[in-house]
C-alpha positions in Angstrom: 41.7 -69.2 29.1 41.5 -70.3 32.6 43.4 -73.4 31.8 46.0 -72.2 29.9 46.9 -69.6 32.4 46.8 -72.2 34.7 49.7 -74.4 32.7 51.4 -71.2 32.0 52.9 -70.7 35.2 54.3 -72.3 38.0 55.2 -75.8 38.0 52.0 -77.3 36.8 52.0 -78.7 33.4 55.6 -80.5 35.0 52.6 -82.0 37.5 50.6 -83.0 34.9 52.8 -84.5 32.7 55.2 -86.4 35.7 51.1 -87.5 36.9 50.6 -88.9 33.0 53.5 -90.3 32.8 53.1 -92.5 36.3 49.3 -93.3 35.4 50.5 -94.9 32.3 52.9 -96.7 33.5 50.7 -97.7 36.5 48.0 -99.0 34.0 50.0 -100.6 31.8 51.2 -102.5 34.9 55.0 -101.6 34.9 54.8 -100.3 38.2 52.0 -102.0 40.8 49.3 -99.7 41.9 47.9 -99.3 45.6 44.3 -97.3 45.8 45.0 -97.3 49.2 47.9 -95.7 48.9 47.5 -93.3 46.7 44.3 -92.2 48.4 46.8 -92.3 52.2 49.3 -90.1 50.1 46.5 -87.3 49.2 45.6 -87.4 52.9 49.0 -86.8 54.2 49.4 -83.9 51.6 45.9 -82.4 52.8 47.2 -82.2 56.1 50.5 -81.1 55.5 49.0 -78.0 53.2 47.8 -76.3 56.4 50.7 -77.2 57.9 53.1 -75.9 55.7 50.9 -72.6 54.9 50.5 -72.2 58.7 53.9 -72.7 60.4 56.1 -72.3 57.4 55.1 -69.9 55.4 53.7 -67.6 58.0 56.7 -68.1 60.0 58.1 -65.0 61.5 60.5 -63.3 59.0 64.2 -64.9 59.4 67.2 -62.7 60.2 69.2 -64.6 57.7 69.2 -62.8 54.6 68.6 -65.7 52.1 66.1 -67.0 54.3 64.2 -63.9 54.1 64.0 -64.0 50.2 62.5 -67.2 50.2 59.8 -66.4 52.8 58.6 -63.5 50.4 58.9 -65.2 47.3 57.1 -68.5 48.9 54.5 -66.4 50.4 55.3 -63.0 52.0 55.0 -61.5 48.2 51.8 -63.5 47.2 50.1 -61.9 50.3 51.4 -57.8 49.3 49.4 -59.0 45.6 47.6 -62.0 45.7 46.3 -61.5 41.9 50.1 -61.9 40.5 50.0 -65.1 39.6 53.5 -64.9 39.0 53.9 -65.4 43.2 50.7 -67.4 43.1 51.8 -70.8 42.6 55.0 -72.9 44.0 57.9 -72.6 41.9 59.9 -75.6 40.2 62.6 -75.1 42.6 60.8 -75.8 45.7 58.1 -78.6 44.0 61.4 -81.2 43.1 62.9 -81.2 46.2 59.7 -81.5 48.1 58.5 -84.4 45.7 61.6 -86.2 46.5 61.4 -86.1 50.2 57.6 -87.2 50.1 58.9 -90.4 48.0 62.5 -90.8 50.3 59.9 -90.5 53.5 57.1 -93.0 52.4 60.0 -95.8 50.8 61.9 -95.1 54.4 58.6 -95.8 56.3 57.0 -98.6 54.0 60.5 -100.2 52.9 58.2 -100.7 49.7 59.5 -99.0 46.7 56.2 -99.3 44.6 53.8 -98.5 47.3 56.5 -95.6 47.6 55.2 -94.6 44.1 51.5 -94.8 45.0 51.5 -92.6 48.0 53.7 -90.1 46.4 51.5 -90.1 43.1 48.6 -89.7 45.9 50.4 -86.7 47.0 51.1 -85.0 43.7 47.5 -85.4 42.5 47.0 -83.4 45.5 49.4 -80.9 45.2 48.0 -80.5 41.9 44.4 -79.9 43.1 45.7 -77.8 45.6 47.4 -75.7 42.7 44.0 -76.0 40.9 42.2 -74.6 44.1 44.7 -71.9 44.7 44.9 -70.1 41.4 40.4 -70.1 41.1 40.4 -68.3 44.5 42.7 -66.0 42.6 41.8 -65.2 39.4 37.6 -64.0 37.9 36.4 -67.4 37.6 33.7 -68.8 39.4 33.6 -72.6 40.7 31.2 -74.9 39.2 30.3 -76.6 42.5 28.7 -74.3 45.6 31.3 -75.7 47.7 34.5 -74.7 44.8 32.6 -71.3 45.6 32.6 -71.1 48.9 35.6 -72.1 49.2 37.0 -69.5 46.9 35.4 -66.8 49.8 37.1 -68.6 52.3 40.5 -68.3 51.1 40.1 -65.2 50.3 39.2 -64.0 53.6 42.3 -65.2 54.8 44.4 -63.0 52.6 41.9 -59.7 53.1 40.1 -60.3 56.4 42.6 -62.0 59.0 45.9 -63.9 57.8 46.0 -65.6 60.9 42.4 -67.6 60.0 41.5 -69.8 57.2 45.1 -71.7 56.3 42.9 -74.4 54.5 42.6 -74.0 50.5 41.2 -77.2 49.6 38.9 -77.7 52.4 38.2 -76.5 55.9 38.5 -79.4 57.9 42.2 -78.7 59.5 41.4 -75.2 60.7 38.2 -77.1 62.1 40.6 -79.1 64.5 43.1 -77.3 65.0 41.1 -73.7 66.0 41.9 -71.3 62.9 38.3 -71.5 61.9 35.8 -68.6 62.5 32.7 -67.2 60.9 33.6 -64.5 58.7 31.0 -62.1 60.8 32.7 -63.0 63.8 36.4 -62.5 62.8 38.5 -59.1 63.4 40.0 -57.4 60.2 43.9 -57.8 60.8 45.9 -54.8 60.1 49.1 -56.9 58.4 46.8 -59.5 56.0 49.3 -58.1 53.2 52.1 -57.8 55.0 53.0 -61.0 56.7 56.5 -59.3 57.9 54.2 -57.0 60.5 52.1 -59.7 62.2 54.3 -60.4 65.0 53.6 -64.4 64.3 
């Protein structure tokens, strides 16, 4: 059950398959592979996940109207009802084009078309954990490992405790460095943790 919801929304089983797809053609040698550089592409995409869920989708709300309707269906929405898995994961829309600029930026920088491939398959296999990690915290299942669990608490504290802690859903270490970490104990309850719009970001 938890699987299937899982592929039933968002853009995950297109994940999955475009992931099958590149391993097979990666071990079937069509395509050199680079470890290295698939393992350099799922570091870049850990860090850019706080990123992204810090700066951009907690951004303050934009005055342009369009604008605005993609902050809430991005994240503003998922905050108001985090069990909705409809608003839970990233939708097509936004996956393809991000996908694409991962790839356009890593051949830009490497001037390597294949070790483009790894470090964007790095990324992907990633994104897809991330997806993975996201929609547990979400939904009664309970992790296997005791960190999957704790980390399950930790993102949800950051939707019902303080929004403004806790940007990390794979792992901690980014709120580590850049501050965003507390102990639960020691963090204040934020009056807008469902509604992003109020939080004067």
């Amino acid at each position: 059950m938890t699987a299937r919801g899982f592929l039933r929304h968002g853009s995950n089983a297109a994940l999955l398959a475009v992931l099958a797809i590149a391993a097979a053609a990666f071990a079937a040698r069509a395509v050199p592979f680079s470890i290295a550089g698939a393992l350099i592409g799922a570091a870049i995409f850990f860090t850019s996940e706080y990123t992204t869920h810090r700066f951009l989708f907690h951004a303050k709300p934009s005055r342009m109207r369009w604008i605005l309707a993609l902050q809430h269906r991005l994240h503003y929405d998922h905050h108001v009802d985090p069990a909705k898995l409809e608003l839970l994961f990233l939708p097509l829309w936004f996956t393809v084009p991000v996908t694409a600029l991962y790839y356009g930026i890593y051949a830009a920088v490497t001037h390597d078309g294949a070790l483009a491939l790894s470090l964007t398959f790095g990324s992907l296999a990633a994104l897809t954990y991330y997806e993975w990690m996201h929609y547990v915290a979400h939904v009664p299942f309970v992790p296997v490992t005791p960190f999957g669990r704790w980390m399950k608490k930790y993102h949800l504290w950051h939707h019902f405790k303080n929004e403004r802690l806790w940007f990390g859903v794979t792992n901690p270490s980014m709120d580590v460095l850049m501050r965003t970490y507390r102990h639960v104990q020691d963090a204040e309850r934020s009056e807008s943790v469902r509604e992003l719009w109020k939080a004067g970001l």
